[in-house]
C-alpha positions, 0 to 999 in steps of 0.5 A: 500500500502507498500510503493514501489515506481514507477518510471515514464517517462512523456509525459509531466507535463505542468500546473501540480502544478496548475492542480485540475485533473491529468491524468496518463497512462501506458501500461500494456503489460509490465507486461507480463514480469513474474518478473515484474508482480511479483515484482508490484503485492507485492506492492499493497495493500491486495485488489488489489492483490485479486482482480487480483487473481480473474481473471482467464486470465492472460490478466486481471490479468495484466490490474488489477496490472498495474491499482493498480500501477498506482494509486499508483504512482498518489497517491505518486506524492501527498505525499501518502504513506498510503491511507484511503479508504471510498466509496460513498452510490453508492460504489465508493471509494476515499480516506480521509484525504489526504495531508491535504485535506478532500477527494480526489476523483480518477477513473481507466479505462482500455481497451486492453494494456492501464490503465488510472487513474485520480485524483482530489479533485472534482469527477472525472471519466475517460475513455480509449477505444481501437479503433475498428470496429464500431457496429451499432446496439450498437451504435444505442442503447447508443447514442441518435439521435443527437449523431448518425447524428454527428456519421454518418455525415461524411461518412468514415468509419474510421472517424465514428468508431472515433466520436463514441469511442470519445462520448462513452469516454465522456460518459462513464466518465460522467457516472464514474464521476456521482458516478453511473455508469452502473446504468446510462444509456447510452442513458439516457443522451446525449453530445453536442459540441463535437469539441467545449466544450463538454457539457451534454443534459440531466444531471442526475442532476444539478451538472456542469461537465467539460470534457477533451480529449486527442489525441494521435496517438496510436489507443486509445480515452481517455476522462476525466469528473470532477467536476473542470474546470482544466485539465492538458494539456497533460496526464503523461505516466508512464514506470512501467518498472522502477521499 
């Protein structure tokens, strides 16, 4: 990264100092802008920039840049200007040496207009889903029977389409937490006390995750899972029309 800096405007920042996971997020329909596209493109690192290249729709193209810039903001919101990439034996990538820590872990996620990124010094992985028309057969082949009864205990269409975006995002993010990712399947795993304190049935392993979510009335689940049992309360929104 080259060092431009992106300015923000927060939802709110409450507990930040104390927070272990931060979570950011911003909307990258901004980005259709062609001026703005470019100006966030030439402050990304070689990497990014080549990974938006290689998508072919403009859609992708600006949900790639608005993710590399809004890991960048969370990485300058902790004094990091000149990020060292490792990655793990599953290819997930975090960096070193950071701010005087020996690793700090992050995760991006996307879906529609919104980018998401969470950053820890514990593993973290992070979801954001666009809400939509529920498919039941998909449902019924990523969620377990336990899962399905919560899905379709209540019977509004709406509230249904709602639980399930609500367990794909913790699932999801379990899954971006754990380090493996699509190798892990869905159904392999189960939540459990969504409207209490979500917990895993069936963990991959004996790692003790934590999860958080956040409401907002915009359409989106978002979900976070991390190794740390402190969240921030609320995400920060940041404006990459500030620039």
């Amino acid at each position: 990264m080259n060092g431009c800096k992106i300015h923000m405007l927060n939802i709110s920042r409450s507990r930040e100092a104390k927070c272990l996971v931060k979570v950011y997020i911003a909307d990258a329909a901004k980005l259709q802008d062609r001026q703005l596209y470019r100006r966030l493109y030439a402050c990304l690192d070689a990497a990014r920039r080549a990974k938006a290249d290689y998508f072919l729709f403009e859609k992708d193209k600006r949900l790639s840049v608005a993710a590399g810039a809004l890991l960048q903001y969370a990485l300058q919101r902790e004094n990091i200007w000149e990020p060292a990439f490792e990655v793990t034996a599953t290819g997930k990538p975090y960096l070193v040496n950071s701010a005087g820590a020996e690793r700090l872990y992050f995760n991006l996620s996307h879906s529609e207009a919104m980018v998401m990124c969470a950053i820890s010094d514990k593993e973290v992985g992070c979801d954001v889903e666009k809400q939509a028309a529920l498919d039941r057969s998909l449902a019924e082949y990523v969620m377990q029977d336990h899962e399905l009864a919560w899905i379709y205990g209540s019977s509004r269409e709406q509230e249904q389409q709602h639980r399930f975006f609500r367990l794909w995002t913790l699932k999801e993010s379990y899954m971006k937490a754990t380090g493996l990712g699509i190798a892990l399947e869905p159904k392999s795993f189960g939540m459990l006390a969504v409207d209490g304190i979500p917990s895993v049935k069936n963990p991959v392993d004996e790692r003790k995750f934590c999860f958080k979510e956040y409401f907002l009335e915009d359409g989106y689940c978002y979900a976070c899972c991390a190794l740390s049992e402190v969240f921030c309360d609320a995400m920060t929104e940041v404006d990459l029309g500030l620039v």
